[in-house]
VEXDOGU-815923 format. One record per residue: chain; residue in one letter; x, y, z of N, C-alpha, C, O in turn; residue number from 1. Coordinates in steps of 0.02 Angstrom, whole numbers, plus 50000, padded with zeros to 5 digits. Example, Ala and Ser with C-alpha at 12.3 -4.5 7.8 and 13.67 -1.06 7.14 Angstrom:
BEGIN
[A; a; [50660; 49716; 50390]; [50615; 49775; 50390]; [50660; 49835; 50390]; [50712; 49834; 50423]; 1]
[A; s; [50642; 49888; 50354]; [50684; 49947; 50357]; [50645; 50002; 50394]; [50670; 50057; 50402]; 2]
***
This chain:
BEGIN
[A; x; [49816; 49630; 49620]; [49875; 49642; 49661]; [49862; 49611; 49730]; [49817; 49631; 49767]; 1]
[A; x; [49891; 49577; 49741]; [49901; 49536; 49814]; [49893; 49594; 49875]; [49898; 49654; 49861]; 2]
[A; x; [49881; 49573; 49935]; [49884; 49644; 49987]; [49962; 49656; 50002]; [49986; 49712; 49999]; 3]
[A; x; [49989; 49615; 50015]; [50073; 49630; 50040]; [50119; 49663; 49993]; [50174; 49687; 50007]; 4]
[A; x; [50085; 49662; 49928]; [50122; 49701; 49863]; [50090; 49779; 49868]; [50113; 49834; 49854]; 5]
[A; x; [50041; 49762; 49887]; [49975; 49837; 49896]; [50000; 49905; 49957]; [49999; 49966; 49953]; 6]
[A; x; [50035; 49829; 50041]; [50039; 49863; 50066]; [50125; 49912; 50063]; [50135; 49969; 50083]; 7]
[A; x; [50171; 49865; 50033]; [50221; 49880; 49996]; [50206; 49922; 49948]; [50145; 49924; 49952]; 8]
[A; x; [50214; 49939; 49926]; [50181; 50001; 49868]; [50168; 50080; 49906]; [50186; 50139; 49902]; 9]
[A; x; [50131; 50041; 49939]; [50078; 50107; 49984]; [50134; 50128; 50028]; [50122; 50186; 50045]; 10]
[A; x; [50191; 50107; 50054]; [50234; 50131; 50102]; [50296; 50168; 50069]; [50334; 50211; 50091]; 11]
[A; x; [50294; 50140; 50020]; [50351; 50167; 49966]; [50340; 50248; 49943]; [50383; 50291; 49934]; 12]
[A; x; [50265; 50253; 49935]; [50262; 50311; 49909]; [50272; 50368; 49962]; [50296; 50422; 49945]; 13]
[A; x; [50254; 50356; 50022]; [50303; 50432; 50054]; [50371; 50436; 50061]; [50397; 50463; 50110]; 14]
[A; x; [50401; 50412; 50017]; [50478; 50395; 50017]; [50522; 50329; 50021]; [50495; 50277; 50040]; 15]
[A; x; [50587; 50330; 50004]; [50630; 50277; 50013]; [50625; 50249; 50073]; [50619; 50285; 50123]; 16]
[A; x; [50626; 50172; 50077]; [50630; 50140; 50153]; [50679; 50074; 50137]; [50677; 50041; 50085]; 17]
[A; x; [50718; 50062; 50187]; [50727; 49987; 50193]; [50689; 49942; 50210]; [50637; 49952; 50241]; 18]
[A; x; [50714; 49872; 50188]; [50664; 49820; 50210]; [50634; 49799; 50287]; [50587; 49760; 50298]; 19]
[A; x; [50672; 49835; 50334]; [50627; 49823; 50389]; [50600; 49880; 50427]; [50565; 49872; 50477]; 20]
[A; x; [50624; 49958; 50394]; [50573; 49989; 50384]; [50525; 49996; 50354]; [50478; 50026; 50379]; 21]
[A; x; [50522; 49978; 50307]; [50456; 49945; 50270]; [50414; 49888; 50285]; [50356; 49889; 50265]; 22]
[A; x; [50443; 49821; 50330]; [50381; 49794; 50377]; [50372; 49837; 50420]; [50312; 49828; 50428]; 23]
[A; x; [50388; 49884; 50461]; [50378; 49897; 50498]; [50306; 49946; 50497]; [50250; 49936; 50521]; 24]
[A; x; [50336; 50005; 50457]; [50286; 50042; 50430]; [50230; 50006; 50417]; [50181; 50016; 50452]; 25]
[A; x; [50229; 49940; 50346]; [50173; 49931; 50324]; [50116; 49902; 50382]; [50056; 49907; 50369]; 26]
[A; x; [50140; 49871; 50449]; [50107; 49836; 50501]; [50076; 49885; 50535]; [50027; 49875; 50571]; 27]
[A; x; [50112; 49963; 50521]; [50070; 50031; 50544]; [50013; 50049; 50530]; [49962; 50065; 50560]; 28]
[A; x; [50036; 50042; 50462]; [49990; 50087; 50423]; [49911; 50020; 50426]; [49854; 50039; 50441]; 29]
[A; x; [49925; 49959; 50410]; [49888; 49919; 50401]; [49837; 49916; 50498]; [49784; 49888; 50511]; 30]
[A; x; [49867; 49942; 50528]; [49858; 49934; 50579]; [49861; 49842; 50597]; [49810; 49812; 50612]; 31]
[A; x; [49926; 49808; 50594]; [49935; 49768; 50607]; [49913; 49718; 50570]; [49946; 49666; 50566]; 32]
[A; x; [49853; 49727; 50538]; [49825; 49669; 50479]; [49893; 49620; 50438]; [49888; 49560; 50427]; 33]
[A; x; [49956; 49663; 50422]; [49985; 49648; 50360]; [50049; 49642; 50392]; [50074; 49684; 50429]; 34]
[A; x; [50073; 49586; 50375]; [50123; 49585; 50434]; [50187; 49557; 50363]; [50186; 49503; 50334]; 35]
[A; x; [50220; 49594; 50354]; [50242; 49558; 50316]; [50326; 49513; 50324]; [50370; 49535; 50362]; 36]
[A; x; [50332; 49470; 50295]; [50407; 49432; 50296]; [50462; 49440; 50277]; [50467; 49442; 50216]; 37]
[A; x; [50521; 49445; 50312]; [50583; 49493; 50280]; [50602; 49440; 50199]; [50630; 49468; 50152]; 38]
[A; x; [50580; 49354; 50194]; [50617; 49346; 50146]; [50541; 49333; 50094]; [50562; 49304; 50043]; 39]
[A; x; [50489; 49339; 50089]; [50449; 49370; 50055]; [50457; 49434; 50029]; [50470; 49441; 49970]; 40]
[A; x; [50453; 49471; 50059]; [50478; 49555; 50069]; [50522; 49582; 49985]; [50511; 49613; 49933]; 41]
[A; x; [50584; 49539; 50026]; [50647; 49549; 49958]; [50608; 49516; 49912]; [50584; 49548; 49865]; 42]
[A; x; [50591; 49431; 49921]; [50572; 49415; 49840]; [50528; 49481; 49809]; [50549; 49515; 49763]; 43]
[A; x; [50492; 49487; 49827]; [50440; 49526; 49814]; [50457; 49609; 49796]; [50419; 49649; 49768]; 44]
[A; x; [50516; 49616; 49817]; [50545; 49701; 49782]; [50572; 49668; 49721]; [50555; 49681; 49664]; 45]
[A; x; [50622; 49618; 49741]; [50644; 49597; 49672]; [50605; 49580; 49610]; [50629; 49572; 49554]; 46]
[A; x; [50555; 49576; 49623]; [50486; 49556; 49553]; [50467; 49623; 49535]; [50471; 49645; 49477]; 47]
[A; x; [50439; 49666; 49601]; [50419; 49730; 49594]; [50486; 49772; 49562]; [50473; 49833; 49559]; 48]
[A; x; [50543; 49757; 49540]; [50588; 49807; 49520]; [50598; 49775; 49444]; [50599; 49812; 49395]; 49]
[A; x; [50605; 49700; 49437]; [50577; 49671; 49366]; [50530; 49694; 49328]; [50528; 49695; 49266]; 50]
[A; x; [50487; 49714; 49372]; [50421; 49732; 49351]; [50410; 49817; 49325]; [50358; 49838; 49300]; 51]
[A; x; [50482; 49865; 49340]; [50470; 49913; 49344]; [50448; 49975; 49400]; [50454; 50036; 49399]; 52]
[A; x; [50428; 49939; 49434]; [50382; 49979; 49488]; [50389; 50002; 49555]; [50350; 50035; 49589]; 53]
[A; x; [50481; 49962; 49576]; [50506; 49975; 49638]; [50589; 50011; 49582]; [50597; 50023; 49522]; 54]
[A; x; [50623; 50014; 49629]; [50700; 50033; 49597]; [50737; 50049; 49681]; [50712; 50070; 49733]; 55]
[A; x; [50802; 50030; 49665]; [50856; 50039; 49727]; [50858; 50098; 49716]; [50876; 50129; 49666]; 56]
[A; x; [50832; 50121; 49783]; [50857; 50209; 49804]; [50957; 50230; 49812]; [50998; 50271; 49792]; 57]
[A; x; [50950; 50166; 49856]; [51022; 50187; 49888]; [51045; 50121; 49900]; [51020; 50071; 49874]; 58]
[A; x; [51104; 50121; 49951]; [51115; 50079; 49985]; [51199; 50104; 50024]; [51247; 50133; 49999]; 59]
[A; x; [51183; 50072; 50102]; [51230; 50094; 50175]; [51238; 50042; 50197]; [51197; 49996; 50200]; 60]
[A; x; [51314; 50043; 50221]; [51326; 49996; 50262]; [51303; 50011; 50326]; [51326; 50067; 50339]; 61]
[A; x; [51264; 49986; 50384]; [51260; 49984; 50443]; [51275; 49908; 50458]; [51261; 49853; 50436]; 62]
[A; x; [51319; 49944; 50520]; [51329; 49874; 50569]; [51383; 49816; 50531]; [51386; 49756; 50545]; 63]
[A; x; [51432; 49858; 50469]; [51450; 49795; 50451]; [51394; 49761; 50388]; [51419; 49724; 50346]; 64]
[A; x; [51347; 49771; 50386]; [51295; 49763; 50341]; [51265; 49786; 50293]; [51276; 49846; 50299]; 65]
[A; x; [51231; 49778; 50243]; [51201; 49808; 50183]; [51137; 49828; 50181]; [51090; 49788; 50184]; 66]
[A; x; [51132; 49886; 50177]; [51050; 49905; 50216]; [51032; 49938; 50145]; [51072; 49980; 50126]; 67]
[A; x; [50981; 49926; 50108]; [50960; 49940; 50025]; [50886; 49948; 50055]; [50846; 49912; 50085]; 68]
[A; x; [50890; 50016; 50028]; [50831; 50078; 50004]; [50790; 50078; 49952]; [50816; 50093; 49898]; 69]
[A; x; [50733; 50066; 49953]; [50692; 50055; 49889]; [50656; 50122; 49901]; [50651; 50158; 49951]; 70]
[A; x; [50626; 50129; 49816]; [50598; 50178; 49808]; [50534; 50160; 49751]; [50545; 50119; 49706]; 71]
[A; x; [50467; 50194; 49758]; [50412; 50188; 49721]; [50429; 50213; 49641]; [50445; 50272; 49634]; 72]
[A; x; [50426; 50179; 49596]; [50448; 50225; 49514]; [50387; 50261; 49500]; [50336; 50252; 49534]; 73]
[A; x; [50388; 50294; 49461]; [50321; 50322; 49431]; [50268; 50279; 49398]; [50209; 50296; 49396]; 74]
[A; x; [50284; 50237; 49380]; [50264; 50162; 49372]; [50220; 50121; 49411]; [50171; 50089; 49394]; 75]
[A; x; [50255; 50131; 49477]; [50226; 50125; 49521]; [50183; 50130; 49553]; [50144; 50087; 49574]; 76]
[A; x; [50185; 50220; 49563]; [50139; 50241; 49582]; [50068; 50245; 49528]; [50027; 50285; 49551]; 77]
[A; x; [50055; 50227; 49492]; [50020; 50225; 49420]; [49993; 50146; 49449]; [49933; 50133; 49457]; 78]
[A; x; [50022; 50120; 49457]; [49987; 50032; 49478]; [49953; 50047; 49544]; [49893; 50033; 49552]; 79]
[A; x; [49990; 50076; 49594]; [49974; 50078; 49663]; [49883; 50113; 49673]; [49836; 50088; 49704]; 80]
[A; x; [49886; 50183; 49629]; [49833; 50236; 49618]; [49766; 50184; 49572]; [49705; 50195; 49578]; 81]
[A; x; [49793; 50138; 49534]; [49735; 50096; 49490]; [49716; 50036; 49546]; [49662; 50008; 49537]; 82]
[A; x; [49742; 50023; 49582]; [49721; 49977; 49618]; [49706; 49992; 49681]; [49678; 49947; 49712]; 83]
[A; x; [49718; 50051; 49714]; [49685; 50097; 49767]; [49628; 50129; 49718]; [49615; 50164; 49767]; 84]
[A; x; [49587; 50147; 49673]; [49531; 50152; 49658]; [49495; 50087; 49621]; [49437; 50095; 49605]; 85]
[A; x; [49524; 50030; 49608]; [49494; 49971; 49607]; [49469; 49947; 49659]; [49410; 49929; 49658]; 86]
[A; x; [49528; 49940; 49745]; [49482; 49926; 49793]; [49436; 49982; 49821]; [49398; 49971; 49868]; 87]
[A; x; [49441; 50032; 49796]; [49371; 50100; 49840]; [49304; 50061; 49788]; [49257; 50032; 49816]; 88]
[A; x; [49310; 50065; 49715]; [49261; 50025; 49682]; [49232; 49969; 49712]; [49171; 49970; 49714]; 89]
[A; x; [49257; 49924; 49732]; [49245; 49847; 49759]; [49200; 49875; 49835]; [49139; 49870; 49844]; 90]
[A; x; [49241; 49901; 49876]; [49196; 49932; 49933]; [49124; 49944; 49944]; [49078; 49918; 49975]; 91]
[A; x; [49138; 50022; 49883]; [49088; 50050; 49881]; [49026; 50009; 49821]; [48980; 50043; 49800]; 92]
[A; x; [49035; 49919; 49794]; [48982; 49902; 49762]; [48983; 49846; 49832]; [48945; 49800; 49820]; 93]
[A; x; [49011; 49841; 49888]; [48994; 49794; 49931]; [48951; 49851; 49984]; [48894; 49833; 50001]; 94]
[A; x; [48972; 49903; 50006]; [48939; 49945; 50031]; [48855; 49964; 50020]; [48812; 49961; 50064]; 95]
[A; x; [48841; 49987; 49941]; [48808; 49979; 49912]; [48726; 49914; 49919]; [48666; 49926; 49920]; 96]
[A; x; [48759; 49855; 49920]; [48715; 49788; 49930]; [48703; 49786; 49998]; [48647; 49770; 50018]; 97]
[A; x; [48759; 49803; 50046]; [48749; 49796; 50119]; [48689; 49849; 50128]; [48641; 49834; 50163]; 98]
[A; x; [48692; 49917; 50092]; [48621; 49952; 50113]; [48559; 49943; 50090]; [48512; 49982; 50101]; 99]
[A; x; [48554; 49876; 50050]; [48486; 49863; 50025]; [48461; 49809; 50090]; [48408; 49778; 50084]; 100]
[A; x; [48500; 49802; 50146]; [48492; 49756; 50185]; [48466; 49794; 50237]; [48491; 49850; 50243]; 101]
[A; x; [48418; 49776; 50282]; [48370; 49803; 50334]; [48407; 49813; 50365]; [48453; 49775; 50381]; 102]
[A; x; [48399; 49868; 50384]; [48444; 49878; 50477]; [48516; 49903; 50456]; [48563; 49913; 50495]; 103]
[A; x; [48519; 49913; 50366]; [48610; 49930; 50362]; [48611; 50010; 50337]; [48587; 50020; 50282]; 104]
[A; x; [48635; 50064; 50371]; [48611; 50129; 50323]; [48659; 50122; 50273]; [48695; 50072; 50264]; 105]
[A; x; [48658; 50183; 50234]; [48703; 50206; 50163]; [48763; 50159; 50158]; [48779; 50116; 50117]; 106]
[A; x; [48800; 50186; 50231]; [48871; 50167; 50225]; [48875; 50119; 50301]; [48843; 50116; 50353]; 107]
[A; x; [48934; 50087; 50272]; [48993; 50029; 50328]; [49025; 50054; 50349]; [49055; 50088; 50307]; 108]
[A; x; [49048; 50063; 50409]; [49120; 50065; 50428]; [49158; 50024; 50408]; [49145; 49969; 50433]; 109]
[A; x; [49222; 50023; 50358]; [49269; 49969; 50374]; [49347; 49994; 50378]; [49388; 49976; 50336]; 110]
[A; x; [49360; 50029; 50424]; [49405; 50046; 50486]; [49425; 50113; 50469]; [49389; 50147; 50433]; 111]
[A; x; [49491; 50140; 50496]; [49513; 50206; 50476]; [49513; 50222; 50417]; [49511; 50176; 50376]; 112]
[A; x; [49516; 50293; 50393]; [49541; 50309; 50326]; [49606; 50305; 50322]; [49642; 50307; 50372]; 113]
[A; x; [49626; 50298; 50267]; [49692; 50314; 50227]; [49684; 50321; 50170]; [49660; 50288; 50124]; 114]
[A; x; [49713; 50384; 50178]; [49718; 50444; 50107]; [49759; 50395; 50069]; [49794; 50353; 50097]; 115]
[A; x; [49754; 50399; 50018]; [49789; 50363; 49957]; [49798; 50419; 49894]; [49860; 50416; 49889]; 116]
[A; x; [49783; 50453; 49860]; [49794; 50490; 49808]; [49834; 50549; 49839]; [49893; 50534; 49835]; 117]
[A; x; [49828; 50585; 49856]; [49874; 50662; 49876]; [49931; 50641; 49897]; [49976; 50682; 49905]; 118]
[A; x; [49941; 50582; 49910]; [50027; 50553; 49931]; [50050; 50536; 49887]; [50108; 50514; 49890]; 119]
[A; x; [50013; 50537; 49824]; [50042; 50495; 49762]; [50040; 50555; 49702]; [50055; 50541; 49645]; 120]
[A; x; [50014; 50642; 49726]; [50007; 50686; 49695]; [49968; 50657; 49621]; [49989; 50665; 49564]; 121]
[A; x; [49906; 50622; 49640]; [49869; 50582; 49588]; [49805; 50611; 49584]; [49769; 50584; 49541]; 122]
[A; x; [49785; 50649; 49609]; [49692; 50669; 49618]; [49673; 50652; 49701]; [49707; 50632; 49749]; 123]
[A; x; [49603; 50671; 49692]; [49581; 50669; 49742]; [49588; 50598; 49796]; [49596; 50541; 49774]; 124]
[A; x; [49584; 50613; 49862]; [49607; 50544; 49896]; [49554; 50479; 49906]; [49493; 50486; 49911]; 125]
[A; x; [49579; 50436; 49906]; [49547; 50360; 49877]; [49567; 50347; 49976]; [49619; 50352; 50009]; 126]
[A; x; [49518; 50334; 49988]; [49512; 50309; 50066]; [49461; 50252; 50072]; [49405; 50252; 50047]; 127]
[A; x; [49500; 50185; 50125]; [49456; 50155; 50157]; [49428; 50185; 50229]; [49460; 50214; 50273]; 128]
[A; x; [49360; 50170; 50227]; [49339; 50202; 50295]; [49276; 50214; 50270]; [49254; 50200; 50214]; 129]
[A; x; [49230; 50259; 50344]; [49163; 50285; 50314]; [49158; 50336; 50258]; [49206; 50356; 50226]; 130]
[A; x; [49110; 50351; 50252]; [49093; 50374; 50185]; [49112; 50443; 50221]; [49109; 50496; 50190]; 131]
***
């Protein structure tokens, strides 16, 4: 899974958002890392809803305009939860090699946590961050 599909995913699951609440959010949550593109964005729900895994919540006119609400399917969240413990796996075997290296203890920092499972009512939470 690409990161911009990852970080899409991951924003979906605390609820319905529009598309530029959803860059918006995801540049949050990513702490700016993930910046994503409004016409990437759509392609990219539109595959993710081909795919099963997004679906139109709603949709409002504001402003004269069409403002469409996506929402995470159960589907979804099932891809999102396998690939939030695919990358904790990947981490924790790079974590792992970094402590056979002098001068590195147990664990890395590699930045804040974010809970991933209890938002997805999936098991225990799958976080990047220290150990």
């Amino acid at each position: 899974m690409r990161e911009p599909t990852f970080w899409a995913l991951t924003v979906l699951a605390s609820g319905p958002h529009h598309g530029y609440g959803l860059i918006r959010e995801a540049a949050r949550l990513s702490e700016g890392r993930v910046t994503l593109q409004p016409g990437t964005l759509y392609a990219a729900l539109d595959r993710l809803g081909a795919e099963g895994l997004v679906a139109l919540d709603r949709e409002e006119i504001v402003d004269g305009r069409a403002r469409r609400y996506y929402r995470l399917t159960d589907a979804g969240a099932k891809a999102l939860d396998v690939e939030a413990a695919r990358l904790r796996a990947s981490a924790d075997a790079a974590r792992a090699q970094l402590a056979t290296r002098k001068g590195f203890g147990p664990a890395v920092a590699m930045g804040p946590a974010v809970a991933m499972g209890p938002a997805l009512g999936m098991g225990p939470a799958l976080a990047w961050g220290p150990a």
